[in-house]
C-alpha positions in Angstrom: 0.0 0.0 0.0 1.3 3.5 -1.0 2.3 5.5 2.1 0.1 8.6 1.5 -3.2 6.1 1.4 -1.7 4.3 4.8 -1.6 7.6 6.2 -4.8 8.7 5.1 -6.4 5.5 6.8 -4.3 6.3 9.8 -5.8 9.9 9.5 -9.0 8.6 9.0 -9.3 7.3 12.5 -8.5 10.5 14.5 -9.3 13.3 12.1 -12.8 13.9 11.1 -12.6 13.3 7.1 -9.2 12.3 8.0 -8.1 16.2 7.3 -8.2 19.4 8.7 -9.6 21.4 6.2 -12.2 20.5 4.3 -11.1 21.2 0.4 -8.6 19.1 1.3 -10.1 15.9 0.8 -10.2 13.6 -2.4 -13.3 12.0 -1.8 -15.4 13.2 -4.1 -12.7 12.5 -6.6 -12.4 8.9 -5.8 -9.4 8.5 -4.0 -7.3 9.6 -1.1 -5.3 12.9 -0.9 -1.6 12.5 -1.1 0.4 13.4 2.3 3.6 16.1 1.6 6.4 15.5 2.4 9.1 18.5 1.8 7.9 21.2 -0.8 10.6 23.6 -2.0 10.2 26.2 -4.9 7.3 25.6 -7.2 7.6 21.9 -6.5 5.8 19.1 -3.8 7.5 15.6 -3.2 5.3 13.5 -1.5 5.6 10.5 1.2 5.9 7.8 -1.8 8.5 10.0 -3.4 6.5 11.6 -6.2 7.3 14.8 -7.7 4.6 17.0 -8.5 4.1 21.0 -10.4 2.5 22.8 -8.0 -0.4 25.0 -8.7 -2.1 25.1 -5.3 0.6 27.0 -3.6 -1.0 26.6 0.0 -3.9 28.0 -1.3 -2.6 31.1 -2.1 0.5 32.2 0.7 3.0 30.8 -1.5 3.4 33.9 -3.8 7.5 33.2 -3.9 7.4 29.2 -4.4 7.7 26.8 -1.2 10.3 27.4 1.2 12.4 30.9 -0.3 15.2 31.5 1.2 14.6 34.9 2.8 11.8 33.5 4.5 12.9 30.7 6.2 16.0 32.5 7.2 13.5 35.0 9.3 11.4 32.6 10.7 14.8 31.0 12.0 16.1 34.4 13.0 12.8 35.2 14.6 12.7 32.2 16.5 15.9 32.5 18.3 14.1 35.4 20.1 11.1 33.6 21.1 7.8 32.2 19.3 6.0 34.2 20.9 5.9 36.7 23.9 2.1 38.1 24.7 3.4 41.7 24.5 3.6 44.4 21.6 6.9 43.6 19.2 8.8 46.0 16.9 7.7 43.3 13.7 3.9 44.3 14.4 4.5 47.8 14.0 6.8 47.3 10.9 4.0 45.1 9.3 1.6 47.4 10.4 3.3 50.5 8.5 4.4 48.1 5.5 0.4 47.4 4.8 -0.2 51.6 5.6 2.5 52.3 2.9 1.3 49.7 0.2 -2.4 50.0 0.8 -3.7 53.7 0.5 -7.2 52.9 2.0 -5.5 51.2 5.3 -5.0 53.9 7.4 -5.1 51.8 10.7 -4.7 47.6 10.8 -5.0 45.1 13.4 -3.5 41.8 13.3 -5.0 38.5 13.5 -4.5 34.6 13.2 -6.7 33.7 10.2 -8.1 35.7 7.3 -11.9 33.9 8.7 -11.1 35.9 12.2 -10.1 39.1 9.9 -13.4 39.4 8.0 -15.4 38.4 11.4 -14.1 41.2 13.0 -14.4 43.9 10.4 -18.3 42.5 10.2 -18.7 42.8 13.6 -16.7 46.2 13.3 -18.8 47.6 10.5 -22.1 46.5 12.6 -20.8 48.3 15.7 -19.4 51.7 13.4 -22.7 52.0 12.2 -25.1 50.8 14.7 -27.0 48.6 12.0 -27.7 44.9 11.6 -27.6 43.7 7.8 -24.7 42.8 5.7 -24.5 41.9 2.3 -22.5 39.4 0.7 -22.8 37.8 -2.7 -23.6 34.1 -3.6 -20.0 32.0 -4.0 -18.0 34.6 -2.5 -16.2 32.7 0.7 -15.1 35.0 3.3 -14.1 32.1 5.8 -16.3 30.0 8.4 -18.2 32.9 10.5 -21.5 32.3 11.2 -23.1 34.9 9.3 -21.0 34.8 6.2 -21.4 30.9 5.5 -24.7 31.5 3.8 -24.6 30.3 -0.2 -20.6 30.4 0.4 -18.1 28.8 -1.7 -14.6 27.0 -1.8 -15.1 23.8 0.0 -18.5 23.9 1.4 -19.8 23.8 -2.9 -17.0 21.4 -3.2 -19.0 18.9 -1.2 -22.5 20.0 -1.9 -23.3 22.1 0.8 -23.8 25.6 -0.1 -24.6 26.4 3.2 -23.4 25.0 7.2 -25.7 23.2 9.4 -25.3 24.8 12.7 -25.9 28.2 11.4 -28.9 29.4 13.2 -31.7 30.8 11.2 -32.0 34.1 12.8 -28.1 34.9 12.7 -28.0 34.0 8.5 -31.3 36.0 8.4 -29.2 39.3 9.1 -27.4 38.3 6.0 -28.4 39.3 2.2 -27.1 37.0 -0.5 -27.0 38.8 -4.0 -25.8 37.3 -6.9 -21.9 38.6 -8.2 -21.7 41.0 -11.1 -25.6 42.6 -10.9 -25.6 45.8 -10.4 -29.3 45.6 -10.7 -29.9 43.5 -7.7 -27.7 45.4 -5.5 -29.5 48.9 -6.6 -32.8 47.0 -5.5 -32.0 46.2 -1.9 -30.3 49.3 -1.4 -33.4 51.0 -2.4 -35.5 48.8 0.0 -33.4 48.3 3.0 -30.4 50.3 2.4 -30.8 52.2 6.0 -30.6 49.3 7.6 -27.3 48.2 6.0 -23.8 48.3 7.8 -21.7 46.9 4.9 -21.4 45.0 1.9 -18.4 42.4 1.7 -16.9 41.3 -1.6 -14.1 39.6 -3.5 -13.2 42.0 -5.7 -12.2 39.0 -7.9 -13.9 35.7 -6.4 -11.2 33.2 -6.1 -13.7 30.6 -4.5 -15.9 29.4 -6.9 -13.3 28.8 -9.6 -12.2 32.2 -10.8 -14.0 35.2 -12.5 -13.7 38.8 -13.0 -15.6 41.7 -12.1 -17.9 43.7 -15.1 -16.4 46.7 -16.0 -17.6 49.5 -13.2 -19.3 47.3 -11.2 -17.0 47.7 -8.1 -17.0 51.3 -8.9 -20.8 51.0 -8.3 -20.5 49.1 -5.2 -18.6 51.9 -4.2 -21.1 54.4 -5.2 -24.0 53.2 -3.9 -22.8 51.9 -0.1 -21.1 55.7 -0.1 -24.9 56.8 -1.0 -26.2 55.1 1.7 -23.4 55.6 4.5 -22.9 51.7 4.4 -19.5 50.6 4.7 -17.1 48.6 1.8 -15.6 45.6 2.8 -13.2 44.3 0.5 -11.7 41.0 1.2 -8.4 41.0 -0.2 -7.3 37.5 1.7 -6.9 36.3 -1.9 -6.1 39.0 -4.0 -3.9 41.2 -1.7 -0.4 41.5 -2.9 -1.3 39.3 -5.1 -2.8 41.1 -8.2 -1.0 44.2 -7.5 0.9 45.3 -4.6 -2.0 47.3 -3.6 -4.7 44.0 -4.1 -7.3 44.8 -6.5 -8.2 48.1 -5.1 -5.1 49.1 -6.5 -6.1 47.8 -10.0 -9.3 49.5 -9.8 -8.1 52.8 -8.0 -11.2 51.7 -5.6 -10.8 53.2 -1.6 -13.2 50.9 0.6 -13.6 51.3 3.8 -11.9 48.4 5.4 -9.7 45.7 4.1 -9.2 41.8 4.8 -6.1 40.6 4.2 -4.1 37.3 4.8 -2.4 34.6 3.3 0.7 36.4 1.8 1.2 38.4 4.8 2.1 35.7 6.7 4.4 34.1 4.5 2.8 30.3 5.0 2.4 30.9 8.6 -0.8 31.4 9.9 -1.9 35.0 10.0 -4.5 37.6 9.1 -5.5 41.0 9.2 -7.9 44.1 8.7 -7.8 47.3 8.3 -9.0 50.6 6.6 -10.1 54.4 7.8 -8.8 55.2 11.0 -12.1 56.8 12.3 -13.7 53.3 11.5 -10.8 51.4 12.9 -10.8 53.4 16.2 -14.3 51.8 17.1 -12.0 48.9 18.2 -10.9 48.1 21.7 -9.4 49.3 23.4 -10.3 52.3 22.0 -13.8 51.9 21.0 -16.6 49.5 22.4 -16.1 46.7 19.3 -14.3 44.1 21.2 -11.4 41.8 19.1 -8.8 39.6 20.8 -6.2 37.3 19.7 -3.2 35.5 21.9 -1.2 34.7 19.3 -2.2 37.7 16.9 0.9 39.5 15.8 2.8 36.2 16.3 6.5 37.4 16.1 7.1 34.1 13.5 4.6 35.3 11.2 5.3 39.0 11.1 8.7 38.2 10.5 7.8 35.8 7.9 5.6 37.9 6.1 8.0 41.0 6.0 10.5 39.1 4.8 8.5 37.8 1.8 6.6 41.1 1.0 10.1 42.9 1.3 11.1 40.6 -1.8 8.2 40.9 -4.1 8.8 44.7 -3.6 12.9 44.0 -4.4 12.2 42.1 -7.5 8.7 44.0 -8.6 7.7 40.4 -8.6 4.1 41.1 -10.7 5.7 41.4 -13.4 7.2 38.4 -13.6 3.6 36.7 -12.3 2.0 38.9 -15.2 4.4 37.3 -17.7 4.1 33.8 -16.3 0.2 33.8 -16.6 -0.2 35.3 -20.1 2.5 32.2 -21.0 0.1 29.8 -19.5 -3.1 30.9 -20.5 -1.9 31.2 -24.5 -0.9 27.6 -23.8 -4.2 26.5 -22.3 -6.7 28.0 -24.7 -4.3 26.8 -27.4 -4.6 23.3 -25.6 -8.0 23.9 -25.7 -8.8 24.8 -29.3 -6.2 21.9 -30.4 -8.3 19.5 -28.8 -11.7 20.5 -29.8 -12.9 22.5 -26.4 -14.7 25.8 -25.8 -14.3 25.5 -22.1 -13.6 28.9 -20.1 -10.5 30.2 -18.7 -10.1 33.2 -16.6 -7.1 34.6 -15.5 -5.8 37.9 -13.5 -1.8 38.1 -13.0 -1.2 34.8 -10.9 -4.9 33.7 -10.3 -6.6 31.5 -12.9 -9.2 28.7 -13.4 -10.3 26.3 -16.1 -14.1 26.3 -15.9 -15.5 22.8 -17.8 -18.3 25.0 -19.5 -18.6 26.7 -22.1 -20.9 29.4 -21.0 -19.2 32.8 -19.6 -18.4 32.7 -16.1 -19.8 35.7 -14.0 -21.1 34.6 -11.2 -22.0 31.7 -9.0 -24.7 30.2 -11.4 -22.5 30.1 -14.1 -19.7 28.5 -12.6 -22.3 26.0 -11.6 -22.8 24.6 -15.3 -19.6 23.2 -15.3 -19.2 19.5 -16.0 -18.0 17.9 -12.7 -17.1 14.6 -14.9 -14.9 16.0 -16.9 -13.0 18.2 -14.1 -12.5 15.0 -12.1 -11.3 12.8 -15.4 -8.7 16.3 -15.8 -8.0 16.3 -12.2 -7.2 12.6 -11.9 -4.8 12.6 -15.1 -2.9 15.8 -14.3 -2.1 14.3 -11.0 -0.8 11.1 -12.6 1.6 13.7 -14.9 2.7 15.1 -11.7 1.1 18.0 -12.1 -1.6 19.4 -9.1 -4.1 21.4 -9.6 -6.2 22.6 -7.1 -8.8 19.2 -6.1 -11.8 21.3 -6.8 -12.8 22.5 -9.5 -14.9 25.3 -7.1 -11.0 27.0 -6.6 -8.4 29.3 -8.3 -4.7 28.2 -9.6 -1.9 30.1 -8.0 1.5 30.9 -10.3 4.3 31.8 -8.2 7.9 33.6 -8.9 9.8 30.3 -8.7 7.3 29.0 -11.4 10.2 28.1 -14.7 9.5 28.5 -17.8 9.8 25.0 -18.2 7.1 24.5 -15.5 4.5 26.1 -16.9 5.5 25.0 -20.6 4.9 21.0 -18.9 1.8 21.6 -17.3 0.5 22.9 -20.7 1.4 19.4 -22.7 0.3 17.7 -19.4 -3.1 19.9 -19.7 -3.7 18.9 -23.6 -2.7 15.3 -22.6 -5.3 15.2 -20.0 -7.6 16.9 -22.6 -7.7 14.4 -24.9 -8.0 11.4 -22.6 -11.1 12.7 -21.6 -12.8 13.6 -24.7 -14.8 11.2 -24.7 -16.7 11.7 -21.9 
């Protein structure tokens, strides 16, 4: 028996779904996850030995590959001081000033362990700024596991067919409006019913969890308008995109000031970590300051800061989009090509380092259309790019993640992997 499927059984046993997070199991694929071993660059080896292209990239952290250098020589200079102390540190205030210099609209931000504990405290913020109850989000856009956001949520709750959590009261996910991505329509119409009683509207400026897709021209600008209108607040979650797209996040693409700001993933580097942030009259309302109460032991975690410096200090040193911008337009001329030489219209969607092959071949826009892809022929791609040594993200309800230590060569194999998995499934 393989290692990776011994460990899985092993798993099985004392880990609910025998993981920890949820996307992270193959079951619905047919087969158990394989167990990393070591990951360095753009590359995974796993416990049988198995190299493998990496596309998945921790789910978004790894910006600079798996282990950079600069990184892991901070965390090991960090932790000669201490993993962690309870008390204020000089790397929270220089990550703190870092995200004020790159992110215009962060005027304030507060640390936290997760980017789900980042976008439950600026809803709980935004509630408590403006003294009102309702907050909209938009149908596929994942902001975490809080309570009131895991209502018609993506990433791995569609990935299993459950749109929505059991053990979300009623009452609590009644306080939250679910509109549909990219209508600017159906945001005009609650706004014009109930847009007094609104405290914010949270967003992915580019949802990344429910495949991939873009926003309609002006229709953040509108989201802007209109929650300015109606002295709501703006909640981008940038967990995804930040640093990512731009080295202001999508708001820097879009020249787009919300209110507040959730950020993670990058920013810590691969270590756990979070944050939010935006106006500093809004961000005051936070104790100790203000009455909206947020906590967090190991917030600010001296690791993570330091990590997280380290690697945004690089992508700064090397003006690293450009070589993610150059990277993805390589890949997705070799994709569609792959596409059109094996006799497929399916849709791909790409931003900088963010991308997703959606098995339809209807526009994607929004959650419904990302819904009439063909599961079938995702798993049968899935499957066979795995067996290249290629992996893709086990869903097809995620994004693909290029890094900087992505090669040439890389990306050049996962394109002849892609039109070899292509072809074996045509005939599905």
């Amino acid at each position: 028996m393989p290692i990776s499927e011994d460990m899985f059984d092993r798993a099985c046993k004392v880990i609910p779904g025998g993981v920890n997070s949820p996307v992270r199991a193959f079951n619905h694929l047919g087969r158990a996850p394989f167990f990393v071993d070591s990951a360095k660059g753009a590359h995974l080896r796993d416990v049988d030995g198995k190299d493998y292209i990496d596309y998945v990239g921790t789910w978004g952290p790894a910006i600079l590959g798996h282990a950079p250098d600069c990184v892991v020589q901070a965390v090991q200079d960090a932790s000669k001081k201490g993993m962690s102390f309870g008390t204020p540190t000089p790397a929270e205030v220089e990550m703190a000033e870092l995200i004020c210099r790159l992110v215009p609209s962060i005027e304030k931000v507060r640390m936290t362990n997760s980017g789900t504990e980042a976008t439950m405290s600026a809803v709980r913020l935004a509630r408590g700024f403006t003294g009102r109850k309702l907050i909209v989000k938009f149908a596929g856009c994942y902001h975490g596991h809080v309570d009131s956001l895991l209502v018609s949520a993506g990433s791995g709750a569609l990935t299993h067919g459950q749109p929505d959590s059991a053990g979300v009261p009623s009452e609590l996910a009644a306080l939250t409006i679910v509109l549909p991505f990219n209508d600017e329509q159906a945001v005009r119409d609650i706004f014009h019913r109930r847009g007094r009683e609104i405290a914010g509207v949270i967003v992915e400026p580019y949802p990344g969890n429910a495949g991939f897709y873009l926003p309609r021209p002006g229709y953040l600008e509108y989201l802007r308008e209109i929650t300015a209108q109606y002295d709501a607040l703006l909640i981008f979650d940038e967990v995804m995109t930040g640093f990512r797209l731009a080295p202001g996040g999508a708001q820097q693409l879009h020249a787009i000031e919300p209110d507040l700001t959730t950020l993670g993933k990058i920013i810590g580097g691969g270590l756990p970590v979070g944050a939010f942030g935006g106006r500093a009259d809004i961000m005051d309302s936070i104790a100790p300051l203000g009455g909206v109460y947020q906590a967090g032991t190991l917030s600010g975690n001296p690791l993570a800061m330091a990590a997280g410096i380290a690697q945004l200090r690089e992508l700064l040193r090397t003006n690293a989009w450009e070589r993610l911008e150059t990277l993805g337009a390589r890949l997705e001329e070799g994709m569609r090509r792959a596409l059109v030489d094996n006799g497929f219209n399916f849709t791909f969607k790409r931003c900088g380092s963010m991308f997703c092959l959606h098995f339809t071949e209807q526009d994607v826009v929004d959650l419904t259309s990302v819904k009439t892809a063909r599961f079938d022929f995702f798993r049968c791609y899935f499957l066979n790019m795995l067996d290249q040594g290629v992996f893709v993200a086990p869903s097809p309800f995620e994004t693909g993640f290029l890094s900087t230590a992505h090669s040439e060569t890389d990306v050049d194999a996962t394109i002849v992997a892609a039109s070899r998995a292509l072809h074996c499934c045509a005939d599905l």
